[in-house]
Residue, then its C-alpha position, 0 to 999 in steps of 0.5 A: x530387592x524393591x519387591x522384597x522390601x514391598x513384600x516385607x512392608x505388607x507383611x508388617x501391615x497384615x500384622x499390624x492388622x491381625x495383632x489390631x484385630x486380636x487386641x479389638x476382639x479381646x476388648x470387646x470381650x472385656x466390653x460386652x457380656x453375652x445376653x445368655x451369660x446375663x443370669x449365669x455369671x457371678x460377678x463377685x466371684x473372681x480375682x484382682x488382676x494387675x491393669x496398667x490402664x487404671x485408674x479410670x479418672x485424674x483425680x486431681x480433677x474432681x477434688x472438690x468431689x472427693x471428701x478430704x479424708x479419702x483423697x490419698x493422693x492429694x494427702x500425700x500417699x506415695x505409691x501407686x500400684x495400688x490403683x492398678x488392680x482391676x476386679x475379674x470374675x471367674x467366668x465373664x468380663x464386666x462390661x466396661x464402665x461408660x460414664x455417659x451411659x450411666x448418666x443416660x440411663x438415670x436421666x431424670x432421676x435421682x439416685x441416694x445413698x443411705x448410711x455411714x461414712x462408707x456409702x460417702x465413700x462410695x459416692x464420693x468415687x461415683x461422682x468423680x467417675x461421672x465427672x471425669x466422662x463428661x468432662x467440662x461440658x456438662x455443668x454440674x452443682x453440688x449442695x448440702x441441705x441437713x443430711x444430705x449432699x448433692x452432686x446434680x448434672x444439670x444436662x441430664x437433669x439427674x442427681x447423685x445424692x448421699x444421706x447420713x445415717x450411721x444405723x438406718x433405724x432412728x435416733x430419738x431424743x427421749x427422757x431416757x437420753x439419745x435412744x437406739x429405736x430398732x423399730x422405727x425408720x422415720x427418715x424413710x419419708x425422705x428416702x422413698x422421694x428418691x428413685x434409686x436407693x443403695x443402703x448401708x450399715x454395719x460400721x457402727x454398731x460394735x462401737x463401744x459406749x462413750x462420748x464418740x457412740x451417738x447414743x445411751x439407751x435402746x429401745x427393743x419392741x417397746x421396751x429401754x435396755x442400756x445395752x444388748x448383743x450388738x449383733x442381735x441388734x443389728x440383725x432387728x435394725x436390719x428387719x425393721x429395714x427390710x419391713x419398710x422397703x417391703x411396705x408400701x412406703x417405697x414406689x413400685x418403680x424406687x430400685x433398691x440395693x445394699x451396698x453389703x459389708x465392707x471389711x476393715x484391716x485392722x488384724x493381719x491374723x486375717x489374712x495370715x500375717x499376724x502383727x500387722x495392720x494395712x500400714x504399708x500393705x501395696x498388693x492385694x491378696x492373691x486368688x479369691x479365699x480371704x484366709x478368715x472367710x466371710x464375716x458374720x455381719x455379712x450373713x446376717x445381712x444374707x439372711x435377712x434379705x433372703x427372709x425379710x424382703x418381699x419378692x415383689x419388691x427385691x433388693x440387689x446385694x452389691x456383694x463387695x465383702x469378698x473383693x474388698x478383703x482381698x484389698x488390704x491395700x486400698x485403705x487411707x492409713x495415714x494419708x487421709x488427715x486424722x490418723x490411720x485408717x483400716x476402714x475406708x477406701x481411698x479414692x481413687x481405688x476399689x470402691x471405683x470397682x463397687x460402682x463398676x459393679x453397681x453400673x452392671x447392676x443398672x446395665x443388666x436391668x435396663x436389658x432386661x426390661x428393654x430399656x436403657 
């Protein structure tokens, strides 16, 4: 009978062992991607899978980090299924996000996000997850200096910084009044001082004219127009954007990247309920088809950086329209002060899965080039 017992405990042992390997194996799945898988996988091709993990961070411990408006927790939202969604390619695993790796990887550098409230809320998410790995031992300071805000980590010597910019292209103050100039991009003076640069625009520019828009006029090639086809104006805002980061206003090192087109959910005709908006909505949309397919703004966007932007100089689309239509779940509605909100993202939330990906993104390149 003691010999059985033995033998029982030491088949437990080994299934301990072999349920401990197989566990091990599948995350070093998840963990690593095969260098010969590098330029094959799509990374923006894929479904959202239901992860008990998530979320990667408490952030009720990086308050201070996350702008008011998109701590839903904080403002009340009661539900948290939401935040147990993980992002899975089709054909690969991400590597999984390591916080300190990312630190160390733009040790010495600074990194700036250009645009609208979007590109805010996908820093805002950035740096709760670098604080959440590095914990109370590294001090960090933030700072505010006219448009721009800064989370510096001292112990790295590296900064994450977001840059207020509704249009990329500038604001003029004229005789004409405040004036739309699709030709010129002033500003680019501070961002070229920066080392890696993600942009933003889209959100802005379908909003009707009145006391909320930030300007009266137009100005198109040289010539005042009270308005124009907005898209027509976004896709000119857009080259002139493409011409700077083309010129020699960026430095050979400066790493560009758009940030792509986020989505509202404003219209459940969308996604084939009708009537509704994202007021209640607690699941993603299952698979990866968004029932109205890809929005225009986005392939003007793919157009003009298959077109406009130089191969000496390429920029790398953070393709997140696709993932964030399926997430008609993510946003703040009601829980983010000042009323229901369709368009941004609570945090945490999915734009933790745009910074994943923009950690791939640095990832890949680091492997490529041998370094870290």
């Amino acid at each position: 009978m003691e010999n059985l017992g033995i033998s029982i405990s030491m088949a437990v042992l080994l299934l301990i062992f072999h349920m401990t390997t197989l566990t091990s194996s599948v995350a070093s799945r998840r963990e690593f991607i095969p260098e010969s898988k590098l330029g094959q996988c799509n990374f923006y091709d894929g479904e959202w899978v239901y992860d008990k993990s998530l979320p990667l961070y408490d952030s009720s411990k990086c308050s201070l980090l996350i702008p008011k408006e998109f701590d839903c927790l904080k403002n009340g939202r009661p539900d948290r299924e939401f935040l147990k969604y993980r992002w899975q390619p089709k054909d690969c695993y991400l590597p999984q996000f390591d916080g300190v790796d990312f630190l160390g990887r733009i040790k010495g550098k600074k990194m700036l996000f250009v645009g609208d409230s979007l590109s805010e809320n996908q820093w805002g998410s950035l740096t709760c997850l670098l604080k959440s790995a590095i914990g109370e031992r590294s001090q960090i300071i933030q700072s505010r200096i006219d448009n721009t805000s800064t989370v510096t980590f001292q112990e790295y010597n590296s900064s994450v910084n977001y840059f207020s910019s509704q249009y990329l292209v500038d604001i003029e103050n004229t005789t004409s009044g405040r004036t739309l100039n699709l030709d010129s991009i002033k500003d680019g003076e501070i961002w070229r001082q920066y080392d890696v640069l993600i942009f933003n625009t889209w959100h802005w520019w379908y909003r009707s004219k009145g006391p909320k828009e930030l300007w009266d006029v137009i100005k198109d090639d040289g010539k005042i127009v009270q308005d124009m086809n907005r898209m027509d104006a976004f896709r000119k805002a857009l080259t002139t954007w493409a011409n700077w980061v083309s010129s020699i206003s960026v430095k050979p090192t400066t790493k560009v990247l758009f940030q792509g087109i986020s989505p509202s959910h404003y219209n459940g005709k969308d996604w084939n309920t009708p009537g509704v908006t994202c007021e209640k909505e607690m699941t993603p949309l299952k698979g990866s088809i968004y029932p109205s397919g890809e929005p225009l703004e986005s392939k003007v966007l793919k157009e003009v950086l298959n077109t406009k932007i130089s191969s000496k100089k390429p920029v790398h689309l953070l393709d997140i329209t696709l993932l964030s239509q399926l997430r008609k779940d993510g946003h703040p509605t009601k829980y983010n002060k000042y009323g229901s909100d369709c368009t941004h993202w609570c945090i945490p939330g999915v734009v933790d899965t745009w910074n994943h990906l923009l950690y791939t993104h640095i990832v890949q390149e680091g492997d490529r080039q041998g370094t870290k």
